[in-house]
N, CA, C, O and CB atoms as a CASP TS submission, in Angstrom:
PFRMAT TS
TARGET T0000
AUTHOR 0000-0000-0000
METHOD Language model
MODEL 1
PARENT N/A
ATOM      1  N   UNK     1      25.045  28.396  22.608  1.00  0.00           N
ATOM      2  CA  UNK     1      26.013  29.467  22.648  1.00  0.00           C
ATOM      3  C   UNK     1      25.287  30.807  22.483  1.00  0.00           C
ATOM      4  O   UNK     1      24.597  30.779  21.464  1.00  0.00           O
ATOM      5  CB  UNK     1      27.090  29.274  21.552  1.00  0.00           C
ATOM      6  N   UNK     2      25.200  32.158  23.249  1.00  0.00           N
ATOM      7  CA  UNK     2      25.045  33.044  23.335  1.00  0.00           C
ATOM      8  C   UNK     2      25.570  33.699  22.380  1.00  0.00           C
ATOM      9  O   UNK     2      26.713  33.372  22.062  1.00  0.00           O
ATOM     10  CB  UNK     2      25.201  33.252  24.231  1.00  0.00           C
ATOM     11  N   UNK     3      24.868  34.873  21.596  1.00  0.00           N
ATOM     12  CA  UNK     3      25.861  35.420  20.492  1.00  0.00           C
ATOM     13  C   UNK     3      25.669  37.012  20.981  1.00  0.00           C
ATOM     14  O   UNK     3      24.647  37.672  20.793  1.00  0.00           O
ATOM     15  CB  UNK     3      25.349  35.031  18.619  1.00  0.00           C
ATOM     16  N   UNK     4      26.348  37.271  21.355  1.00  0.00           N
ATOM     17  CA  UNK     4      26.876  38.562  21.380  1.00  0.00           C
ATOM     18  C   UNK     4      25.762  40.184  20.515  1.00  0.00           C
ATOM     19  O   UNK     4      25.007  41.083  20.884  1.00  0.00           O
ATOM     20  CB  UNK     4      28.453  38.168  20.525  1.00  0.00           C
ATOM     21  N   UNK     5      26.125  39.870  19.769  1.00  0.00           N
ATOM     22  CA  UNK     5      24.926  40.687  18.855  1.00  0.00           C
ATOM     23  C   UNK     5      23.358  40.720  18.826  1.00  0.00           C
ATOM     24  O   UNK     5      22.585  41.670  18.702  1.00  0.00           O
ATOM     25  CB  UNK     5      25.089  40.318  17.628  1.00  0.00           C
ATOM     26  N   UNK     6      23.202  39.754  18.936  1.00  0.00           N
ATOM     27  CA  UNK     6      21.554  39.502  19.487  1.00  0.00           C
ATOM     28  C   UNK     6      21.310  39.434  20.852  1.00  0.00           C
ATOM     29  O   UNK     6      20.168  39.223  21.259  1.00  0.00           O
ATOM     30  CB  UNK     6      20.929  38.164  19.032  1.00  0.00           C
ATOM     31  N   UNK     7      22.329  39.601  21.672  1.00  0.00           N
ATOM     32  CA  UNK     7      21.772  39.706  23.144  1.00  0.00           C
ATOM     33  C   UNK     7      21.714  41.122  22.831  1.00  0.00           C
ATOM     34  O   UNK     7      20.558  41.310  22.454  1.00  0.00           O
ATOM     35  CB  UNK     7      22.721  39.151  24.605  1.00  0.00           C
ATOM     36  N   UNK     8      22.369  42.244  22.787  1.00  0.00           N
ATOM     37  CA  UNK     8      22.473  43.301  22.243  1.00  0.00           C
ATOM     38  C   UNK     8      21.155  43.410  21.571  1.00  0.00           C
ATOM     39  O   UNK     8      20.403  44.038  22.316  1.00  0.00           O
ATOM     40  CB  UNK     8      23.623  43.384  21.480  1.00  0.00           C
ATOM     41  N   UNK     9      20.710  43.147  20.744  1.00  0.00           N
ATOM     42  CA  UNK     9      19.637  43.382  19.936  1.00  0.00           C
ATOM     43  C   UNK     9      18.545  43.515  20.607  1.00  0.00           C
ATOM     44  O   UNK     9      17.839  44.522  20.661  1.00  0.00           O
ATOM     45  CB  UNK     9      19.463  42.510  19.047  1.00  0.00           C
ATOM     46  N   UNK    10      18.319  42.072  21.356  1.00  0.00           N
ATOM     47  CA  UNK    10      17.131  42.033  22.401  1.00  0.00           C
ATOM     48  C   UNK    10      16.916  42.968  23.359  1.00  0.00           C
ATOM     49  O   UNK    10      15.786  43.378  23.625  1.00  0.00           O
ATOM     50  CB  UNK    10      17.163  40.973  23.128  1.00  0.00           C
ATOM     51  N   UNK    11      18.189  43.449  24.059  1.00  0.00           N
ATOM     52  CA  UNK    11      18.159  44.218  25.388  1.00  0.00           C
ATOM     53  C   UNK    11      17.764  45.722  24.462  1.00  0.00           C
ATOM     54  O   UNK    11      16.728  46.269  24.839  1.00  0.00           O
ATOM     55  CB  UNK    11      19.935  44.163  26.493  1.00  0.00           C
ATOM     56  N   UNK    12      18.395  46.289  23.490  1.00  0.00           N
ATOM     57  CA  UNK    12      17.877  47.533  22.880  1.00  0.00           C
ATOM     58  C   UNK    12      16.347  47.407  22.808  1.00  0.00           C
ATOM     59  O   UNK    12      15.620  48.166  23.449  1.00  0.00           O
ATOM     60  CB  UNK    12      18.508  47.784  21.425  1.00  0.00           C
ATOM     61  N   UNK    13      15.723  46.120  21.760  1.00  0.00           N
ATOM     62  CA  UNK    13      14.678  45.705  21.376  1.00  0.00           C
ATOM     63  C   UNK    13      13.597  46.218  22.477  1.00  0.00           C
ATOM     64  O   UNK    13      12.796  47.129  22.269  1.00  0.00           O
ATOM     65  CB  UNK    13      14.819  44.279  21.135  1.00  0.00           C
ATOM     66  N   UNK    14      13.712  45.480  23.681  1.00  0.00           N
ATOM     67  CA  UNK    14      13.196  45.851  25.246  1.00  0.00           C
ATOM     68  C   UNK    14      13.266  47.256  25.028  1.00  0.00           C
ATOM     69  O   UNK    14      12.303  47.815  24.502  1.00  0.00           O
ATOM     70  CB  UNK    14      14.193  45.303  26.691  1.00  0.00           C
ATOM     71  N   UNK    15      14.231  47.874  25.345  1.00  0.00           N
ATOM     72  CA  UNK    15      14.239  49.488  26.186  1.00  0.00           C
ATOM     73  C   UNK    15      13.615  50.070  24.747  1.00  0.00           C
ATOM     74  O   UNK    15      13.831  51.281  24.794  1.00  0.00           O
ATOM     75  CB  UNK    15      16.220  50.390  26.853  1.00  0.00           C
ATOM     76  N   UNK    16      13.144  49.851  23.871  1.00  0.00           N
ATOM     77  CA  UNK    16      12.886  50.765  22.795  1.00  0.00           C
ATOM     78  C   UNK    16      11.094  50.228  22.713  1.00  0.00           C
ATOM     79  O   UNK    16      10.155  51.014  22.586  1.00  0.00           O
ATOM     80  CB  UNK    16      14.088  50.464  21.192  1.00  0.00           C
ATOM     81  N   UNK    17      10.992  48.965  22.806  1.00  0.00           N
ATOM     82  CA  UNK    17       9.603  48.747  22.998  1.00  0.00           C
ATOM     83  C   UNK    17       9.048  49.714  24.120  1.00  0.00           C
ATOM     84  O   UNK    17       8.008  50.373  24.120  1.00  0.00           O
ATOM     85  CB  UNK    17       9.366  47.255  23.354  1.00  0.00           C
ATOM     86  N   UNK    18       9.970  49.616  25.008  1.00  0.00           N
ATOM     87  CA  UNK    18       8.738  50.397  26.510  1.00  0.00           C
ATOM     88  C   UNK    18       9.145  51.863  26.306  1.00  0.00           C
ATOM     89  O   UNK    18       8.512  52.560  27.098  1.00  0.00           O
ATOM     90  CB  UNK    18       9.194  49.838  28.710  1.00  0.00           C
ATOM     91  N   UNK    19      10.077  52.678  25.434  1.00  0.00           N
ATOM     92  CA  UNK    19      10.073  53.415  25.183  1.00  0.00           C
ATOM     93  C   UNK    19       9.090  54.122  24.721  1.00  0.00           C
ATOM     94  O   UNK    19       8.636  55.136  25.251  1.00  0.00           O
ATOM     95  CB  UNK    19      10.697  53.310  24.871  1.00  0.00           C
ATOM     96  N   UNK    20       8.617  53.469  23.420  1.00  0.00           N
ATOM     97  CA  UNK    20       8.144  53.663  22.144  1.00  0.00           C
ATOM     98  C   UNK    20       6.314  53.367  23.035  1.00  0.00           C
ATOM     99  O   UNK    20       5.430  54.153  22.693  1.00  0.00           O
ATOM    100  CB  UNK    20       8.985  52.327  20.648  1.00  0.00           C
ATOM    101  N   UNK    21       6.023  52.474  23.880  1.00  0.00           N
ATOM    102  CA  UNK    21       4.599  52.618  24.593  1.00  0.00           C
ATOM    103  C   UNK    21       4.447  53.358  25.748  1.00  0.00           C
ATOM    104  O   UNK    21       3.398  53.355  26.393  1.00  0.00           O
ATOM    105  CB  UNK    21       4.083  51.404  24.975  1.00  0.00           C
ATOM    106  N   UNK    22       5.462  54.014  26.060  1.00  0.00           N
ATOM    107  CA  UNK    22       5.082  55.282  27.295  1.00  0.00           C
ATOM    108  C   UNK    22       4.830  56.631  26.361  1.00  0.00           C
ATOM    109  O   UNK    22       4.124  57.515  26.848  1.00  0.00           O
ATOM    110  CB  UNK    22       6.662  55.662  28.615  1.00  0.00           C
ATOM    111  N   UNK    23       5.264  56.775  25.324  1.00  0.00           N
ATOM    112  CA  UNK    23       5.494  58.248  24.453  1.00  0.00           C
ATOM    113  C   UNK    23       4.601  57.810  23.581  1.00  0.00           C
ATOM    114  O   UNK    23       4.155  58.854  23.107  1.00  0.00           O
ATOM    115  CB  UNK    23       7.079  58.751  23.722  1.00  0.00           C
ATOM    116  N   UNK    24       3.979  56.800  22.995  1.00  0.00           N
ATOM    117  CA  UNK    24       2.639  56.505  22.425  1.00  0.00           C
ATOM    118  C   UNK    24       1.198  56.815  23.514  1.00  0.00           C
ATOM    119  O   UNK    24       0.124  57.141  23.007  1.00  0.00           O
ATOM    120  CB  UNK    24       2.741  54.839  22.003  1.00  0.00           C
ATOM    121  N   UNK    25       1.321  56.696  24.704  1.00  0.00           N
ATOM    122  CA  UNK    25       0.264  56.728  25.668  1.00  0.00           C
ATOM    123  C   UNK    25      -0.007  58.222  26.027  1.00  0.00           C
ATOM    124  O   UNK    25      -1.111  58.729  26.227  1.00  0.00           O
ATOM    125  CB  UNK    25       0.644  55.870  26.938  1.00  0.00           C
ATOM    126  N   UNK    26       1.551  58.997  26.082  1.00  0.00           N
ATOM    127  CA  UNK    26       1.584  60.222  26.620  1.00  0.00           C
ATOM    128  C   UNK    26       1.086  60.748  25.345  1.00  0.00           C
ATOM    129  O   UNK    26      -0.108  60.998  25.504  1.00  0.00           O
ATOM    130  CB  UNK    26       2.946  60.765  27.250  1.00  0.00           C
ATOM    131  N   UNK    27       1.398  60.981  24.355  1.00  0.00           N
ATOM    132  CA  UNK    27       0.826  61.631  22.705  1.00  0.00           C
ATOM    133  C   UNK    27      -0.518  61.022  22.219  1.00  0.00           C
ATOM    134  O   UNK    27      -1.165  61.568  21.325  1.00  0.00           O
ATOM    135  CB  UNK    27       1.996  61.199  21.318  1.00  0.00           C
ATOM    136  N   UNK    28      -0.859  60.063  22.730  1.00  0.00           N
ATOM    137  CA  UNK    28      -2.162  59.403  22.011  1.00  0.00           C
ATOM    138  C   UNK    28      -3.416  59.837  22.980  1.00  0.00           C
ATOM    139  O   UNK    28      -4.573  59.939  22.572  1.00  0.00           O
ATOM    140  CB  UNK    28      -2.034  57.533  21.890  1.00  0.00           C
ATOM    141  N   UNK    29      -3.084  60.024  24.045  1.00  0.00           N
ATOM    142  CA  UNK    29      -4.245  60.448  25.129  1.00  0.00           C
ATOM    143  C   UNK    29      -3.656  62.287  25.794  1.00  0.00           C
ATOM    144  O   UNK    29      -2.864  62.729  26.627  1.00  0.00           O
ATOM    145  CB  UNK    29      -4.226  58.872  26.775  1.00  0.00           C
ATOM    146  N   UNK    30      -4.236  62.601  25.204  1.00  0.00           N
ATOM    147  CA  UNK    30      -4.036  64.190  25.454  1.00  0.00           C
ATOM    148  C   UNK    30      -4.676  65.104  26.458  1.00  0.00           C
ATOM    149  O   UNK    30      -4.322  66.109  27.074  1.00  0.00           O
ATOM    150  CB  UNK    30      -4.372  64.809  24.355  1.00  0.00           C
ATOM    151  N   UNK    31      -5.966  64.220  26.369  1.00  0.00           N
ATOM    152  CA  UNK    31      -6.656  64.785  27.654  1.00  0.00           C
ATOM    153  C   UNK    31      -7.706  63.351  28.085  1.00  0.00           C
ATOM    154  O   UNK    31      -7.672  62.254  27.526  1.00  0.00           O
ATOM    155  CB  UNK    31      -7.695  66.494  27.230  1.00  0.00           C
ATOM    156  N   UNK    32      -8.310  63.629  28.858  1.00  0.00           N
ATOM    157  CA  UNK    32      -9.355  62.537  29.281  1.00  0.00           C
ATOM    158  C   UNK    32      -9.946  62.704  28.422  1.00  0.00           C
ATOM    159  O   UNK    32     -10.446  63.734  27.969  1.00  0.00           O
ATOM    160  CB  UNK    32     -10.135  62.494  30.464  1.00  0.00           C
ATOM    161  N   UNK    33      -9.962  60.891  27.839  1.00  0.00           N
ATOM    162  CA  UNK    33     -11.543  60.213  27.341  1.00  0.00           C
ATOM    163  C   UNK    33     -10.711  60.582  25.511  1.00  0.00           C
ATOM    164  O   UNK    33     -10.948  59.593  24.817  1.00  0.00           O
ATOM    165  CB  UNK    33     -13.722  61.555  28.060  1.00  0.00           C
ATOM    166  N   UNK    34     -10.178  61.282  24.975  1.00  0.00           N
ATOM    167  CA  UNK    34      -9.731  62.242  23.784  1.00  0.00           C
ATOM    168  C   UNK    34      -8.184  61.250  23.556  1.00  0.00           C
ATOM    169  O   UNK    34      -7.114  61.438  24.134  1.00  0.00           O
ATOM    170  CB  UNK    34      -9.498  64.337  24.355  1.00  0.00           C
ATOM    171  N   UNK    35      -8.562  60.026  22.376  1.00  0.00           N
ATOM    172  CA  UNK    35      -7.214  59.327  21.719  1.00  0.00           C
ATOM    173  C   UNK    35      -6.988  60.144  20.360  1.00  0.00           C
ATOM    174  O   UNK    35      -7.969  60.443  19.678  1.00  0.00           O
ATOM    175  CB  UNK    35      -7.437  57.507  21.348  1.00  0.00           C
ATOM    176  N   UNK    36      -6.192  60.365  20.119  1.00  0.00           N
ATOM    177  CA  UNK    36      -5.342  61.555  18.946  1.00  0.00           C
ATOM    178  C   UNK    36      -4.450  60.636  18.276  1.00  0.00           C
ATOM    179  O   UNK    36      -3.250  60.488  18.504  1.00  0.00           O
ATOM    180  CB  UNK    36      -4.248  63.006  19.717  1.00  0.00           C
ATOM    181  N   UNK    37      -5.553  59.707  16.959  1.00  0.00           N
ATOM    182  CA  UNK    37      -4.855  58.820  16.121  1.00  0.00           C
ATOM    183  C   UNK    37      -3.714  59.114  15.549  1.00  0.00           C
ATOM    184  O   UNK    37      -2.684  58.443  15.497  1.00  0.00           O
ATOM    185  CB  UNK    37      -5.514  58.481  15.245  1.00  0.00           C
ATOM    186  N   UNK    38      -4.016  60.446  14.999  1.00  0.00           N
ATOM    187  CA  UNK    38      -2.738  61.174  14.152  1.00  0.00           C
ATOM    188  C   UNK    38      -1.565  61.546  14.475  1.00  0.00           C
ATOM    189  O   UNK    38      -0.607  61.854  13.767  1.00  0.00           O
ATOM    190  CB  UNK    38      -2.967  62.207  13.717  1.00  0.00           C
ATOM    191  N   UNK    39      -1.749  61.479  16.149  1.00  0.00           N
ATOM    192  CA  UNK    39      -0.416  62.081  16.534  1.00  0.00           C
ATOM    193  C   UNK    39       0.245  60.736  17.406  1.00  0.00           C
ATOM    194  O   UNK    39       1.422  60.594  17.736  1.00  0.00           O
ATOM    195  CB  UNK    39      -0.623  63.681  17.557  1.00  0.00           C
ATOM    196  N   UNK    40      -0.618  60.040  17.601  1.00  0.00           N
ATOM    197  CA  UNK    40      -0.160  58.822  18.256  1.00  0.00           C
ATOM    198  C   UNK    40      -0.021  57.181  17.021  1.00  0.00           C
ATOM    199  O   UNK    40       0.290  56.048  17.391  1.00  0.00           O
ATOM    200  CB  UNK    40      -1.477  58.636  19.635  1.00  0.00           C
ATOM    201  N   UNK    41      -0.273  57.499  15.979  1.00  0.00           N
ATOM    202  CA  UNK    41       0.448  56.208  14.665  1.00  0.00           C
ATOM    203  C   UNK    41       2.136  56.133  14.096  1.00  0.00           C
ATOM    204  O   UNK    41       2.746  55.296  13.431  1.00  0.00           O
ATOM    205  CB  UNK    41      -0.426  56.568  12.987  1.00  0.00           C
ATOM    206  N   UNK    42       2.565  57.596  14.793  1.00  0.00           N
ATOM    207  CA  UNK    42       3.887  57.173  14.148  1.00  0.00           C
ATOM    208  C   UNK    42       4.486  55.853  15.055  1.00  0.00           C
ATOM    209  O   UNK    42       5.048  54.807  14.731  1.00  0.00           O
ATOM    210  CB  UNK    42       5.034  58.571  14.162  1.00  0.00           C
ATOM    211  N   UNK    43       3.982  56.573  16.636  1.00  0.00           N
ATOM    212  CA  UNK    43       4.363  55.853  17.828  1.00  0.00           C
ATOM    213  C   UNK    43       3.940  54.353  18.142  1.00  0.00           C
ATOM    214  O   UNK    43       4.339  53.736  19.129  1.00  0.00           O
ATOM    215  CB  UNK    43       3.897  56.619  18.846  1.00  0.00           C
ATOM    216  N   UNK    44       3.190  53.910  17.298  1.00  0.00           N
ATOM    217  CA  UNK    44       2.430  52.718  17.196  1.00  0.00           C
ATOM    218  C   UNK    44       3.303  51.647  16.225  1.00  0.00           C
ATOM    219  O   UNK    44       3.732  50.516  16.452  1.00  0.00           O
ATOM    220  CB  UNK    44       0.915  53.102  16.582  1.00  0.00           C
ATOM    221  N   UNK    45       3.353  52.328  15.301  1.00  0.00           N
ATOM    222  CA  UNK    45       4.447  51.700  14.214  1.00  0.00           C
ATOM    223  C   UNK    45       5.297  51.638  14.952  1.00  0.00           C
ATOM    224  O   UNK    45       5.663  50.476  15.129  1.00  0.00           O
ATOM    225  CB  UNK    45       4.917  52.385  12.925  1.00  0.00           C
ATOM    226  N   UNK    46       6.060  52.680  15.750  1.00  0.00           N
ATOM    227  CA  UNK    46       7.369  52.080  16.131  1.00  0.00           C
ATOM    228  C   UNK    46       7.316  51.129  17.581  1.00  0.00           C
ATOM    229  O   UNK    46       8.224  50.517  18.143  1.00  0.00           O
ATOM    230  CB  UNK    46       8.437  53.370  16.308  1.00  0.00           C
ATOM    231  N   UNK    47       6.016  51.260  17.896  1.00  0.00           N
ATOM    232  CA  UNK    47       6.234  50.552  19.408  1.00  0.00           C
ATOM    233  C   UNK    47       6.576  48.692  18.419  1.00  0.00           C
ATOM    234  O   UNK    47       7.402  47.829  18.717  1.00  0.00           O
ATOM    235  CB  UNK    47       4.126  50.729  20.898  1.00  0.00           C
ATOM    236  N   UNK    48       5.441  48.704  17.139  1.00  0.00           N
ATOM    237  CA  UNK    48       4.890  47.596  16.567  1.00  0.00           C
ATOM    238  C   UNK    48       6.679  46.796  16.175  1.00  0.00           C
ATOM    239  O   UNK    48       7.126  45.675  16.421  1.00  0.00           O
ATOM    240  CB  UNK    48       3.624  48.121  15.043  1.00  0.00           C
ATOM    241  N   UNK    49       7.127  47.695  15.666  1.00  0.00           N
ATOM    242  CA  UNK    49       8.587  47.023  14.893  1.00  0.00           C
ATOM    243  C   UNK    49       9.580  46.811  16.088  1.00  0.00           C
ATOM    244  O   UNK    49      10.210  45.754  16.053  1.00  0.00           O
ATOM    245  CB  UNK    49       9.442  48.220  13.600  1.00  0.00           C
ATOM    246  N   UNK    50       9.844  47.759  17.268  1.00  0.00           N
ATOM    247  CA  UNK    50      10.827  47.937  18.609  1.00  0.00           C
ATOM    248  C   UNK    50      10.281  46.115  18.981  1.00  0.00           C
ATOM    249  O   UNK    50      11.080  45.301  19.445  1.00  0.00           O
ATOM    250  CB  UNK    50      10.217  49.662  20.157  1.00  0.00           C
ATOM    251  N   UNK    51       8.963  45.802  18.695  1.00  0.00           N
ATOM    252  CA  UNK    51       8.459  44.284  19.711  1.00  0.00           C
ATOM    253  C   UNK    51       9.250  43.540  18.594  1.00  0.00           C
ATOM    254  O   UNK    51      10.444  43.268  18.716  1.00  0.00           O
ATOM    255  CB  UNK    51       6.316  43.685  19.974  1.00  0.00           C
ATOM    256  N   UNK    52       8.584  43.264  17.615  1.00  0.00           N
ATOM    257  CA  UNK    52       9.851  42.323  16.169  1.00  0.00           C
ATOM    258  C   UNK    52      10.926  42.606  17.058  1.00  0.00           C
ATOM    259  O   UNK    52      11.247  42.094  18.130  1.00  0.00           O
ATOM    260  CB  UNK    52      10.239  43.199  14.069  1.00  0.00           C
ATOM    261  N   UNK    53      11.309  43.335  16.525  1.00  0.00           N
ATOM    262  CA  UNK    53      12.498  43.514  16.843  1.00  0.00           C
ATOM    263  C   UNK    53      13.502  42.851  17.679  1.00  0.00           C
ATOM    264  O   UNK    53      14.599  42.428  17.314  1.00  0.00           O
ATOM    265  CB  UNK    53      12.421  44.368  17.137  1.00  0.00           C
ATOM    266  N   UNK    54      12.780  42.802  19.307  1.00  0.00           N
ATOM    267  CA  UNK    54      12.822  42.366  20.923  1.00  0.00           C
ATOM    268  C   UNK    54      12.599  41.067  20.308  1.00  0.00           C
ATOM    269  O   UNK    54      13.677  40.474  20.337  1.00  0.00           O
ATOM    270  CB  UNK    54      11.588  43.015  22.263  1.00  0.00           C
ATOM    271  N   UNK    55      11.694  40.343  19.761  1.00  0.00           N
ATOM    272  CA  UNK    55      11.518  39.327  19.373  1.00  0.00           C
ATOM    273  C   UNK    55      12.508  38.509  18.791  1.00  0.00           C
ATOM    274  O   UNK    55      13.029  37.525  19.315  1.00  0.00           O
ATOM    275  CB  UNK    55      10.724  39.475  18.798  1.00  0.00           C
ATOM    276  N   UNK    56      12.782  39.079  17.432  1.00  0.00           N
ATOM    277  CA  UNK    56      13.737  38.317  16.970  1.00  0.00           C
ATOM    278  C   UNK    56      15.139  38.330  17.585  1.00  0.00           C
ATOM    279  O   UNK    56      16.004  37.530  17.230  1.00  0.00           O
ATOM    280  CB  UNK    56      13.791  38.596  15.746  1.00  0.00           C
ATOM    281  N   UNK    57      15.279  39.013  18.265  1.00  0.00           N
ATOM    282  CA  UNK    57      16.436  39.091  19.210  1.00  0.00           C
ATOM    283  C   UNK    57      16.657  38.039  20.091  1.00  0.00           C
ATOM    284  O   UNK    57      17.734  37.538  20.417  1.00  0.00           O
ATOM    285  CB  UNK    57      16.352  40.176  19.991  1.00  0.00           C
ATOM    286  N   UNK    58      15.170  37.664  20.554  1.00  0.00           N
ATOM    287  CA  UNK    58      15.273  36.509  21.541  1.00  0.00           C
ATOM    288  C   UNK    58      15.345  35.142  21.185  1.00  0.00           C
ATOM    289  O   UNK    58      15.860  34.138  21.677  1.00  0.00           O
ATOM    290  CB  UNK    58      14.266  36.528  22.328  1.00  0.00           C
ATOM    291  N   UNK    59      14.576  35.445  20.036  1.00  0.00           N
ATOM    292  CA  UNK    59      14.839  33.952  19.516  1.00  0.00           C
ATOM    293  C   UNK    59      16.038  33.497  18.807  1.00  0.00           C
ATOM    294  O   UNK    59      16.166  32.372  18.323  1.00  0.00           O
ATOM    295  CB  UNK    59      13.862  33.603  18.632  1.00  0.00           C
ATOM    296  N   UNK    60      16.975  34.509  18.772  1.00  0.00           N
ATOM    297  CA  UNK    60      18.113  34.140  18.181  1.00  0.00           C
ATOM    298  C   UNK    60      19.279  34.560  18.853  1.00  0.00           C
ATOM    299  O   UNK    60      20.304  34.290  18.227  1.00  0.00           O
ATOM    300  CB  UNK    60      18.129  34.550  16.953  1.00  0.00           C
ATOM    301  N   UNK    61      19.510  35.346  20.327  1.00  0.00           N
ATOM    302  CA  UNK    61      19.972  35.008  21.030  1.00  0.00           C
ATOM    303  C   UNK    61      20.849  33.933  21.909  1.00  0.00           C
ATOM    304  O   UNK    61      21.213  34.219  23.050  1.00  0.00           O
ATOM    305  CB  UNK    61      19.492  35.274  21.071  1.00  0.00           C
TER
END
């Protein structure tokens, strides 16, 4: 049985993971060759929890 709330969960989970690694790539690489830890770790953490997230969604889906 499909539950309602965790399909929900998963599909956010998704669009917030690839969110969270296009705006980590664009802030973490600023110019060629030049990764900008400091400005690209908030975005890391959140890409890191958006995947949990997607994860547990699926498996309990």
């Amino acid at each position: 049985m499909v539950n309602g709330f965790w399909s929900v969960a998963c599909v956010a989970g998704l669009w917030a993971f690839v969110g969270c690694t296009v705006v980590f790539i664009l802030k973490g690489f600023r110019a060629r060759g030049v990764f900008d830890v400091r400005a690209s770790l908030p975005w890391g953490v959140a890409m890191l929890v958006s995947f949990l997230f997607w994860m547990i969604g699926m498996a309990n889906a």
